[in-house]
N, C-alpha and C positions, 0 to 999 in steps of 0.2 A: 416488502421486508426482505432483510438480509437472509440467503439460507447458506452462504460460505460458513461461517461457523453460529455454532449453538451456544456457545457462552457469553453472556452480554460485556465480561471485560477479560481482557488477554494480555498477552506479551506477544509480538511476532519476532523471532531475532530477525534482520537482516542479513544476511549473507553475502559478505562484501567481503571474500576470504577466498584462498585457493583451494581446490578439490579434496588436499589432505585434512585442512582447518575445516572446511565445511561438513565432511563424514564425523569429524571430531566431532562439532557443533551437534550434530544432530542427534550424535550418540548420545549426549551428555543433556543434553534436555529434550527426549522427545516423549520419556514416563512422567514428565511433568504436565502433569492438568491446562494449567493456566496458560501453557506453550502452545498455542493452537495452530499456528499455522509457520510456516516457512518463508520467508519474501529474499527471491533468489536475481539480481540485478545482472547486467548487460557484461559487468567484467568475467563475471564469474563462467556465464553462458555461452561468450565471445570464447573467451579461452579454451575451456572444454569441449563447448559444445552439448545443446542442451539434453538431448538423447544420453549421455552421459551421467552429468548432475541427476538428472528424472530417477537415473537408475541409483547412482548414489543413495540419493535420497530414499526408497523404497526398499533400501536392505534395511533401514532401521525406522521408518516411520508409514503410515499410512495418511496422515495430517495434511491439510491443503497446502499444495504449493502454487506458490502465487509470484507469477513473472513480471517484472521494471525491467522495461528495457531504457531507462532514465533518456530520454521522454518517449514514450509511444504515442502515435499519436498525431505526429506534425510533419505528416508529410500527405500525398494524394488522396481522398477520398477510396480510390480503387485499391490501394496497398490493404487493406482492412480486410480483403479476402484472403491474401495470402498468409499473411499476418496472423489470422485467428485461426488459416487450417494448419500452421506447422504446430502453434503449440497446443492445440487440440489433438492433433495427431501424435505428440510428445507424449499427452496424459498430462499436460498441466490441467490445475482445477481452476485457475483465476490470471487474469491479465489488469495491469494498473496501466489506465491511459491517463496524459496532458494533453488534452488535443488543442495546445495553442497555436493550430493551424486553422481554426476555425471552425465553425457549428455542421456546414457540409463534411468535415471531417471527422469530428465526434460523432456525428449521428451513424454514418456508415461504421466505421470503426467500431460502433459499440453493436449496433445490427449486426455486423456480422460472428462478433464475437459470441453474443449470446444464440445466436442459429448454431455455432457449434457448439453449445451447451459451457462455453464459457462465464464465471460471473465475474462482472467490470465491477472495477473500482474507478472512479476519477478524481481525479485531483486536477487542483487547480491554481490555488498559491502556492509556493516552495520556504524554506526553512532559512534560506541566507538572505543577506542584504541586499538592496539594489536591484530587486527581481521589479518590481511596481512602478509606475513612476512616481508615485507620493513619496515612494523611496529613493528615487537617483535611477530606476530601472527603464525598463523598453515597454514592458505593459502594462496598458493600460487597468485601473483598479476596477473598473464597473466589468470591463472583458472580463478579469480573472473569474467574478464574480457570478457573472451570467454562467460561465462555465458549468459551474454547479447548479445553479438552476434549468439550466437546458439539458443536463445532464440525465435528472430527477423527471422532468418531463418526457423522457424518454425508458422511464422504468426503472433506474439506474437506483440503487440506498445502501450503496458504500462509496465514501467518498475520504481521499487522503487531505490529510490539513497538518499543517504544521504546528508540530506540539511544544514550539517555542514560543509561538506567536496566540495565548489562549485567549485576546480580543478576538480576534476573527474568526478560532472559533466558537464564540457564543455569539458572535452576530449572524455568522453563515448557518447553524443551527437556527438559529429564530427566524430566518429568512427560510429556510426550507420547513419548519414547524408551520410557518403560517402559511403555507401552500396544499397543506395537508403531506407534507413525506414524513416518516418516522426513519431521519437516517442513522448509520452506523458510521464512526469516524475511524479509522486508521491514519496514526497520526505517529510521525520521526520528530527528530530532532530534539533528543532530549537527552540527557547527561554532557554529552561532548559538544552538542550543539547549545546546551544551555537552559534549554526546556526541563520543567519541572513537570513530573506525573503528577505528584498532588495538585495542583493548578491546574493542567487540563481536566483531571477527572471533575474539577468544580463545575465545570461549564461543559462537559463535550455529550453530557447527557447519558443515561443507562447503556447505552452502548456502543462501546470503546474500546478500539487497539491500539496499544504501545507499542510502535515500531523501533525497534531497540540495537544498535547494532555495535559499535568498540565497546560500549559497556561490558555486553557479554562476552564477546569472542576475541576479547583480551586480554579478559580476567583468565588470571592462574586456575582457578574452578569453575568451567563454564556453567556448573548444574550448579552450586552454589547462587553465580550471579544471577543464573535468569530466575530462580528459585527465590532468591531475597528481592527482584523487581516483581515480581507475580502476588508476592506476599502484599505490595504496597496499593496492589489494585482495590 
């Protein structure tokens, strides 16, 4: 079971903003309950520099912060040592892997991350079109799928789904229920992408993160918005 956060339904903002919008971001909803945790992506990191961001963040919050490096994941088996000691060394609490480089990849990649006290998240379908090839994509649908069940097999019960797309997840939920995992979904794509909260919360099961991102940190009152998406949970 999940121990990254305690509350069985959330808002995460995304943080896909510059260094002055993200202190803003954090200021502005970090006395919000429902606000649990932080999801800080590759431009943000790139830019800065994540030693930076870390510190950003922990003038106004103690909340998990949780690093995309949009995709982690797919590249050597051996990268997963270095990989999990900088941002454990950083003081991150959480890393989101894709590891659509294959199962010798995920498996090291998530080993190593959790030996340094990191918790994985994995994902495995994404939010736009043409990713599958049922859809026009390059991967394969039973791959994407196995992902997450090899994932689970390996200890793993947070896993990212796409919160536009709430078929898959109540199928990948049933598929991981009847293995025996009780997973946690942290789930984007919802307002701009098109995903509706109420529609995933039907199916994603008691415990659920809205991965939230121009909704909030666009809006004229950020504490407003994540505060009116928190309320819908």
């Amino acid at each position: 079971m999940s121990t990254l956060i305690g509350l069985p339904r959330t808002i995460i903002p995304a943080c896909d903003v510059d260094l002055a919008r993200f202190e803003e971001l954090v200021k502005a909803t970090a006395t919000i309950d429902k606000v649990s945790a932080y999801k800080i992506g590759m431009i943000l990191g790139l830019h800065y520099g994540l030693p930076r961001v870390f510190e950003v963040a922990r003038k106004h919050t103690s909340k998990p912060l949780i690093y995309d490096h949009q995709k982690a994941a797919t590249d050597i088996p051996a990268l997963g040592e270095d990989f999990a000691s900088l941002l454990s060394s950083v003081g991150f609490d959480c890393v989101i892997l894709f590891p659509q480089a294959g199962p010798a990849t995920l498996a090291a990649w998530t080993q190593r991350a959790m030996e340094k006290g990191l918790n994985v998240i994995v994902g495995g379908l994404m939010t736009h079109e043409r990713y599958v090839v049922s859809e026009g994509g390059y991967l394969a649908d039973d791959a994407v799928e196995r992902i997450y069940i090899d994932a689970a097999k390996l200890g793993v019960s947070d896993f990212v789904v796409p919160g536009n797309k709430p078929a898959f997840i109540a199928h990948i939920r049933s598929r991981l229920l009847a293995d025996g995992n009780q997973p946690a979904f942290y789930a984007p794509g919802f307002i701009a992408q098109g995903g509706k909260i109420s529609e995933a919360a039907k199916v994603a099961g008691p415990r659920w993160h809205a991965i939230v991102g121009r909704a909030i940190y666009e809006a004229p009152d950020m504490h407003e918005a994540a505060a009116t998406l928190a309320a819908s949970l």
